[in-house]
C-alpha positions in Angstrom: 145.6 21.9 212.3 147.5 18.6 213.3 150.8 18.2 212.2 149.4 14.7 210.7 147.0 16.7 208.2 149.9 19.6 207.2 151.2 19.3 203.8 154.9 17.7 203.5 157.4 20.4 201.8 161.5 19.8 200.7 163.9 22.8 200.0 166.8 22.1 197.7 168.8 24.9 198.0 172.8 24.5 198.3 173.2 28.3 200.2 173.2 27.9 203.5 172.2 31.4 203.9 168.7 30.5 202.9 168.1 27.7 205.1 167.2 29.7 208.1 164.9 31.8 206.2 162.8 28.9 205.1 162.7 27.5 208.3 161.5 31.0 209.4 158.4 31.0 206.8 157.4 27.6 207.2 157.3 28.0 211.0 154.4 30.7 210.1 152.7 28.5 207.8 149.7 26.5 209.3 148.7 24.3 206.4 152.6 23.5 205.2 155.3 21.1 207.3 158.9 21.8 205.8 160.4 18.3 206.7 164.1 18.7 205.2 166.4 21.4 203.6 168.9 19.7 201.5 171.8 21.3 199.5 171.5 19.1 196.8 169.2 16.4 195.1 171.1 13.5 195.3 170.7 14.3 199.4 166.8 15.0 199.0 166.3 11.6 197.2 168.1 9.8 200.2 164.9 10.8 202.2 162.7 11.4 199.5 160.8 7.8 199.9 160.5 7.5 203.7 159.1 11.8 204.1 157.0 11.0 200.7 157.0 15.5 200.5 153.7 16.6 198.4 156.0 19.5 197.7 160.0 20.0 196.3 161.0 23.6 195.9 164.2 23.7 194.2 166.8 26.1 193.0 167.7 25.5 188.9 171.1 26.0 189.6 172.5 23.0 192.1 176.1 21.4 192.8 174.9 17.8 191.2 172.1 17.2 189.1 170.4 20.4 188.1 166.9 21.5 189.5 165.3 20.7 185.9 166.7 17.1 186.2 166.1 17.0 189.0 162.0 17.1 188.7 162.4 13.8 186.8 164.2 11.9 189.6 161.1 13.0 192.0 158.3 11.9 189.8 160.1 8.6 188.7 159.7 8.0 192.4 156.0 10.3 192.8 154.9 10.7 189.2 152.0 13.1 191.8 155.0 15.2 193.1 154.9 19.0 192.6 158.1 20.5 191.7 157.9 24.4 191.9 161.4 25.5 190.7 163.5 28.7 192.3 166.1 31.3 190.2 167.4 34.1 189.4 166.9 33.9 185.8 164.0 34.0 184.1 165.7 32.6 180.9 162.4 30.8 178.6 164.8 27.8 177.3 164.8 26.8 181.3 161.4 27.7 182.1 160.6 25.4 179.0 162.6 22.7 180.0 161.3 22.8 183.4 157.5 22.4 182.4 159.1 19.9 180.1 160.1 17.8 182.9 157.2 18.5 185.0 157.2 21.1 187.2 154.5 22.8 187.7 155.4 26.2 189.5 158.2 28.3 188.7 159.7 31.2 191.4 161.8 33.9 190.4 164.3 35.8 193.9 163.4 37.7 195.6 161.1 35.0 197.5 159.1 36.6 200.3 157.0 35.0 203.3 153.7 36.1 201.6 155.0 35.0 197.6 155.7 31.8 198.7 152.6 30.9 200.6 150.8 32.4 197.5 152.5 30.3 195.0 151.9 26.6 197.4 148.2 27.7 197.8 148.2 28.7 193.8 149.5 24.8 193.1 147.7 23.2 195.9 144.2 25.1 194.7 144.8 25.6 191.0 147.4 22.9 189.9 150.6 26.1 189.1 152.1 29.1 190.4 154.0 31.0 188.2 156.4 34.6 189.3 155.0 37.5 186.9 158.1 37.8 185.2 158.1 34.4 184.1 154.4 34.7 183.2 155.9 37.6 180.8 158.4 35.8 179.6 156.3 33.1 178.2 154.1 35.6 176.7 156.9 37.4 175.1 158.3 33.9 173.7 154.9 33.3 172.1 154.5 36.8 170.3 156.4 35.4 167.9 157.6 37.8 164.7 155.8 37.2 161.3 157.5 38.6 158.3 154.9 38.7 155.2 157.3 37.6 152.3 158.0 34.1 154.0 156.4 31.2 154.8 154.9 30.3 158.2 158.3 27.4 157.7 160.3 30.0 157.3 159.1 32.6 159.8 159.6 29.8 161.9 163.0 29.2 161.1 163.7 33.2 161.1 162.5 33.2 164.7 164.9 30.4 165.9 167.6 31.9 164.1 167.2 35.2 165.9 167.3 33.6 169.1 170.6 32.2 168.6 169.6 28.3 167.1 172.2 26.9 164.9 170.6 24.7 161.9 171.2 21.5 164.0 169.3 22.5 167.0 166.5 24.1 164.7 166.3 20.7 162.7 165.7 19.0 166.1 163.2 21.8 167.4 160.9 22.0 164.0 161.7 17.7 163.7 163.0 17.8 160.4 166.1 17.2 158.8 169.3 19.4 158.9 169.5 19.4 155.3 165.3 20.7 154.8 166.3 23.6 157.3 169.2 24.4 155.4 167.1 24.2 151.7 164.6 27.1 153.6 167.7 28.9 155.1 169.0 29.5 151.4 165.6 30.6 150.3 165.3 32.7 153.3 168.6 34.1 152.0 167.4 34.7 148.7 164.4 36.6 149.9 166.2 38.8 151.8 169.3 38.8 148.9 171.7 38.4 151.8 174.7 35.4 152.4 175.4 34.9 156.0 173.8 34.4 158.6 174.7 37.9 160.5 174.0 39.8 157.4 170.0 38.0 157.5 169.7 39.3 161.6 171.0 42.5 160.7 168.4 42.8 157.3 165.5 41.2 159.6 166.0 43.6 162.4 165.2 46.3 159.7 162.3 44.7 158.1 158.3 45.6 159.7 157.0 42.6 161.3 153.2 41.2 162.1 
């Protein structure tokens, strides 16, 4: 294959460490070009117009604009680019937001050789690549905990709660007002004859669920 007709990758990873290891993989890759490794985004965006990359991989956790911002500075200047995000973690609230924003793979470490060429083949043949624990994460997120005395409002409200929401955030989440949430929080309350909010997780955690 040409080097004309490769596919056009950026790495965004600020340890240095790494670098040489990329380099490595993408030497073995026929189909993929890696055409910069950048510790940052703010230095990926510098070249980001003149290599015109059909792929970022990027770490979440960077010096200056996170790796989930981040995917929305590349597609304001490629709404077609696809950001596959790198961690650690494999914590839902940033695998949301990165979807959110656009991305449309998401890598958990340890990368291999073969798990990387998987995941750009995955994308560049079936539009996403996701790690299997993040695959399991989502699924546990949506195997969401249904208690038969309340309300789907309130089991909805039950499940935020036990993952830590306070009544502003859940407001925002469920796009009603802070004063609704806290009208169901009372009944919720009621139901469970409780007053506080750590006296409800600790009755819940009891109580059979769906």
């Amino acid at each position: 294959m040409n080097i004309s007709t490769k596919l056009k990758v950026f790495v965004i990873d600020p340890n240095p460490k790494f670098h040489e290891t990329y380099s490595y993989y993408f030497s073995t890759y026929p189909e993929y070009e890696l055409r910069g490794i950048y510790p940052c985004i703010e230095d990926a965006l510098q070249h980001f117009d003149e290599e015109r990359p059909d792929f970022i991989l990027s770490e979440t956790m960077l010096p200056d604009i996170s790796g989930v911002d981040g995917i929305c500075e590349f597609r304001k200047r490629n709404p077609e680019a696809r950001v596959i995000m790198v961690s650690e973690e494999n914590d839902f609230q940033i695998i949301k937001a990165a979807f959110k924003n656009g991305a449309v793979g998401y890598l958990t470490k340890p990368i291999t050789k073969g798990r990387l060429k998987d995941a750009l083949n995955s994308i560049r043949f079936e539009g996403a690549a996701l790690s299997n624990e993040v695959a399991r994460e989502i699924i546990n997120a949506f195997r969401r905990k249904s208690y038969s005395g309340f309300s789907e409002r309130e089991n909805q409200i039950v499940e935020l709660l036990s993952q830590g929401a306070t009544y502003k955030t859940i407001a925002e989440e469920l796009f009603v007002s802070p004063s609704t949430i806290n009208f169901h929080i009372q009944n919720i309350y009621l139901k469970l004859d409780v007053n506080s909010k750590s006296e409800a997780l600790q009755k819940l955690q009891n109580l059979d669920c769906a």
